[in-house]
C-alpha positions as CSV (number, residue, x, y, z in Angstrom):
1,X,0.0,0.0,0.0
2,X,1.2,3.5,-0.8
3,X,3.0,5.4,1.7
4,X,0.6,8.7,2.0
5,X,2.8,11.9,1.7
6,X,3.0,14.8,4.5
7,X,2.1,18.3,3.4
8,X,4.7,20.6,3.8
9,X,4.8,22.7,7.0
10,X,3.3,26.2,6.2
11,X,6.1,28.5,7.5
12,X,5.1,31.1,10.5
13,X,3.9,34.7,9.7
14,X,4.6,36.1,6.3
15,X,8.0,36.6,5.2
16,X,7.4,39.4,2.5
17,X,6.5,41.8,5.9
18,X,10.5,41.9,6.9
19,X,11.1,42.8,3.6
20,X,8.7,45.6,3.5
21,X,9.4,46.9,6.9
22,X,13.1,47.3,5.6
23,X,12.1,49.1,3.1
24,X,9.8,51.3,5.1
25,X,12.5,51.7,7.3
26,X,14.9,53.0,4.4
27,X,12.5,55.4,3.6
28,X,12.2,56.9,6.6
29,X,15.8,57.5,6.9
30,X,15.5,58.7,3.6
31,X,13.4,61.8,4.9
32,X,15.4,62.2,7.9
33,X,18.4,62.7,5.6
34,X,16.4,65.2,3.5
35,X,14.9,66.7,6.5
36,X,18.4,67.4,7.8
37,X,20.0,69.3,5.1
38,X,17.0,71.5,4.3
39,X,16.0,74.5,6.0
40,X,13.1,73.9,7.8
41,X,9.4,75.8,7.4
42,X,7.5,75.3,10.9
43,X,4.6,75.1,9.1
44,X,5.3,72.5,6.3
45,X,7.7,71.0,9.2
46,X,4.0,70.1,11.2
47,X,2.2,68.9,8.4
48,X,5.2,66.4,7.4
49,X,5.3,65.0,11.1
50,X,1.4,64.5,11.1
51,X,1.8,62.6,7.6
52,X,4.6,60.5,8.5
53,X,3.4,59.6,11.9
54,X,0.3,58.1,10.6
55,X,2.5,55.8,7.8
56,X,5.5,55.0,10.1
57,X,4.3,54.6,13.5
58,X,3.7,50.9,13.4
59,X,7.6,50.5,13.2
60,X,10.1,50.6,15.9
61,X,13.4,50.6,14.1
62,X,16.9,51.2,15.8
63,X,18.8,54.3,16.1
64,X,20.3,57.1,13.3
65,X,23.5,59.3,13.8
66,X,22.8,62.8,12.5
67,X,25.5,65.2,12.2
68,X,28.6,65.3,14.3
69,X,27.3,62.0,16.1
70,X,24.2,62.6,17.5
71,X,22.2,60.0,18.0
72,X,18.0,60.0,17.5
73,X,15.4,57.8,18.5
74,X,13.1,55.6,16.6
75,X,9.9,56.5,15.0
76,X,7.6,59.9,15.6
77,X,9.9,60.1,18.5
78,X,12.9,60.1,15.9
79,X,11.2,63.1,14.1
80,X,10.6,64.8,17.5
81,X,13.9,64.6,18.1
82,X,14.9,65.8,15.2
83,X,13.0,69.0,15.1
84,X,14.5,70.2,18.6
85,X,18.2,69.2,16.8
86,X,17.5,71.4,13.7
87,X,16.2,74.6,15.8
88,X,18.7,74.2,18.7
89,X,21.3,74.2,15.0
90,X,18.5,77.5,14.2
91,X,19.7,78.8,16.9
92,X,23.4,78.4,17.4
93,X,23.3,80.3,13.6
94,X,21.6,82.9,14.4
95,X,23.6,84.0,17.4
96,X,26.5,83.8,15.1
97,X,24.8,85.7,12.8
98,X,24.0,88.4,15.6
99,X,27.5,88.4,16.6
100,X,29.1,88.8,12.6
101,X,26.4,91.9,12.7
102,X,27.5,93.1,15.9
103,X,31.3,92.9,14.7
104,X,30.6,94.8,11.7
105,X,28.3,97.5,13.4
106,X,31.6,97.7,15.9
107,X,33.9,98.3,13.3
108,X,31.9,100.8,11.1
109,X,31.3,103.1,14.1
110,X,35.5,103.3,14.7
111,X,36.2,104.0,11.5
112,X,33.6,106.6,11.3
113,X,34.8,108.6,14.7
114,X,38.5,107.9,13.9
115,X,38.3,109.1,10.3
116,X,36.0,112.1,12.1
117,X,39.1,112.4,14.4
118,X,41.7,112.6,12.0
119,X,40.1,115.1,10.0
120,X,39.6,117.5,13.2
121,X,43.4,117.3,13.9
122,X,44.7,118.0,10.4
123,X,42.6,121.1,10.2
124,X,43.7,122.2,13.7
125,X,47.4,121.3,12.2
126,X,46.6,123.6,9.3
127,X,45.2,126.2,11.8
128,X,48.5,125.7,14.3
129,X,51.1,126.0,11.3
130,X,52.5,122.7,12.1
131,X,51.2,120.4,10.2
132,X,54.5,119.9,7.6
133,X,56.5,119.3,11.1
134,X,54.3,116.2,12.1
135,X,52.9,113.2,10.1
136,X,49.4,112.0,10.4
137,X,48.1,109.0,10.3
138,X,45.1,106.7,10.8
139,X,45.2,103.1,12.7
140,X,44.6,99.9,10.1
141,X,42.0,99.1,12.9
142,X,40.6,102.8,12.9
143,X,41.5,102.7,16.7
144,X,43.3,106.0,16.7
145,X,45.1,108.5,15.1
146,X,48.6,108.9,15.4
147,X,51.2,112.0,15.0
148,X,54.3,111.2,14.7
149,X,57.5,113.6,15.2
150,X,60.8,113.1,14.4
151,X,63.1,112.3,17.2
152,X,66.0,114.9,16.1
153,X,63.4,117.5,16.2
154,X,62.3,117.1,20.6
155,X,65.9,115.5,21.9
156,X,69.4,115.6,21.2
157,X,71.2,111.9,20.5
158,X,71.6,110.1,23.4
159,X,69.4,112.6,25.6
160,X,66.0,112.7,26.8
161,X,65.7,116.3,27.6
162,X,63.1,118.4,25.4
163,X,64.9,120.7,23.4
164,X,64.1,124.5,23.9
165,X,63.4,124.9,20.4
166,X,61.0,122.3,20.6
167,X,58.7,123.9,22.9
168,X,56.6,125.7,21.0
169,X,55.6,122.6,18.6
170,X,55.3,120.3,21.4
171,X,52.7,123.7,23.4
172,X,50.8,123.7,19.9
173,X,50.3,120.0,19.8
174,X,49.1,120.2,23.4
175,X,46.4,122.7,22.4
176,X,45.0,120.6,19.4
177,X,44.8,117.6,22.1
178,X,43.9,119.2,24.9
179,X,40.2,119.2,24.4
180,X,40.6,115.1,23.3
181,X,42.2,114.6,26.5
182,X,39.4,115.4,28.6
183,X,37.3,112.3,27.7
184,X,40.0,110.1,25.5
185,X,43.0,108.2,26.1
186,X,46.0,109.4,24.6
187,X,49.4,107.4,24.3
188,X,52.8,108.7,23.9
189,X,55.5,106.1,22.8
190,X,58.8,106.9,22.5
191,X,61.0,105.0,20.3
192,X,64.7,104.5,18.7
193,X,67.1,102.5,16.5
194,X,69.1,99.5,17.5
195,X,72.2,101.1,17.7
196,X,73.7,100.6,21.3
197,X,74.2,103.7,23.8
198,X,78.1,104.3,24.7
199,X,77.8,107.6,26.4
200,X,74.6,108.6,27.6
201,X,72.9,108.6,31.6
202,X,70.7,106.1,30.4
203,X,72.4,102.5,29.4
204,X,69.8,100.9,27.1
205,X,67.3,102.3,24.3
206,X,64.6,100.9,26.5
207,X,65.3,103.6,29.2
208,X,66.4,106.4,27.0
209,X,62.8,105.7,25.0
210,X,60.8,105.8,28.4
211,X,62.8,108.8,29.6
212,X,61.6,111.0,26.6
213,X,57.8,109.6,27.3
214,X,58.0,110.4,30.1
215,X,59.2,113.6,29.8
216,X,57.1,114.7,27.1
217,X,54.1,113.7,28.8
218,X,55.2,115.3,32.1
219,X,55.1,118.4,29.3
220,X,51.3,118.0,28.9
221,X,50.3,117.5,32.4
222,X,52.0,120.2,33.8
223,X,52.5,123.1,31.4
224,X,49.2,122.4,29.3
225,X,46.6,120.9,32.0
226,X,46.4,117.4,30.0
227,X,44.1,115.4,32.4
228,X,46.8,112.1,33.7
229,X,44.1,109.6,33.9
230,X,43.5,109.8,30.3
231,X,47.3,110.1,29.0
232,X,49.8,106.9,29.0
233,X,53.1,106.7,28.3
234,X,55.5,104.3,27.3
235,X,59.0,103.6,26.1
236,X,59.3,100.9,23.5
237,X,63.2,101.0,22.6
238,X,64.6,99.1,19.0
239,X,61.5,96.9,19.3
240,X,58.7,98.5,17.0
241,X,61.2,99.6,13.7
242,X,59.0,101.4,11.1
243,X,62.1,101.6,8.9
244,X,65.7,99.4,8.4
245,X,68.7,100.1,10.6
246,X,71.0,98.9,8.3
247,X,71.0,102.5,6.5
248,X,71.4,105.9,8.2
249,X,68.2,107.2,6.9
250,X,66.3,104.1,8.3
251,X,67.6,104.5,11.7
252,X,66.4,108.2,11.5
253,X,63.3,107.4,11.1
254,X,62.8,105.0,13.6
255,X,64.2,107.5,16.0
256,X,60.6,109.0,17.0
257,X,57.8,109.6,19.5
258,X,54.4,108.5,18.7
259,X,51.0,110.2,20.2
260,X,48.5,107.8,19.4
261,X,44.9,109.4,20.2
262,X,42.0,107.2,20.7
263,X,38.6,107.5,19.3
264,X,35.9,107.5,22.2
265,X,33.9,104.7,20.9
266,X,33.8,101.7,24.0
């Protein structure tokens, strides 16, 4: 008698659903890619959430990395999560944005009152018949203006005493300042070459460069009422060269004081 034959075993569930829940699953990351590199309208950003949450909720897949290795959840969680991630990103761009707009506001108002500043002090150089004796010039950062004065015209070489002929320039330059002074720093550097001193009181350029700030600030305060508070001085030395010291002409040049005035923008 024939043997009768088994049916075959009907295999569990239906093995086309892990296929399409792969694929549902692709999809979705699919949009969360989009969603990430688009610029996001509230609005529209709603409606998408309410469409996708009725056609993905049934899935619970694993976790995506978004950006610099953030991690977000599954499902309408996943999207939840997402939407915080892209305005807290809103955010963080906007402040930056605020701060590149802040930075250029900044730098428009200095150069305004600088460029304002310098043009005040060239026409009260005009006015004061000095201004061939000084040179004028304007900060790259439209900080301040600075006049510059030859060193051979205040000192002697080697010395840091004001020379009497150099009075009555260094009086008229404290009348143009003087009303600056009264609400705006002004700096006075003094400054020479690199050659070393041999006979002088003072043994390196670094005092012999203070000693004239000093003393031509000390000028200001005392015999033209500059207000101290408001008026630095300093003695750089060799160290800020505008010129060469290899030549004689270089070395000149670098042999200066500098009065650096401020604009009064804080």
């Amino acid at each position: 008698m024939a043997r009768k034959r088994n049916a075959p075993a009907e295999s569990a569930g239906s093995p086309w659903l892990n296929t399409f829940a792969d694929l549902m699953n692709l999809l979705l990351c699919f949009f969360v890619l989009l969603f990430s590199m688009s610029s996001v309208d509230e609005g529209k950003y709603e409606e998408m959430v309410r469409s996708l949450s009725a056609g993905f909720s049934i899935f619970n897949s694993g976790s995506t990395v978004v950006d610099s290795g953030r991690i977000i959840s599954s499902g309408i969680k996943q999207l939840e999560d997402l939407q915080e991630y892209s305005f807290e990103e809103g955010k963080g761009e906007s402040a930056l944005e605020g701060s590149v707009s802040f930075d250029e506001e900044l730098y428009m108002k200095n150069k305004e009152a600088t460029e304002k500043l310098y043009e005040e002090i060239v026409a009260d150089s005009r006015a004061f018949d000095i201004y061939d004796n000084i040179n004028l010039n304007i900060d790259a950062n439209y900080r301040y203006v600075q006049i510059t004065l030859d060193g051979y015209i205040l000192f002697d070489p080697g010395d840091a005493d004001i020379k009497a002929e150099a009075y009555s320039l260094l009086s008229r330059i404290g009348d143009i300042l003087k009303s600056f002074n009264e609400e705006q720093t002004i700096e006075i550097e003094g400054h020479t070459d690199n050659v070393p001193i041999s006979r002088s009181e003072y043994r390196t350029n670094e005092l012999l460069s203070s000693a004239r700030a000093i003393n031509a600030a000390t000028y200001l305060i005392e015999d033209k009422g500059f207000n101290p508070e408001n008026l630095q001085w300093t003695g750089r030395g060799e160290y800020d060269p505008i010129a060469s010291n290899t030549t004689p002409e270089g070395r000149a040049r670098n042999r200066r004081i500098e009065i650096k005035v401020h604009n009064n923008v804080h």
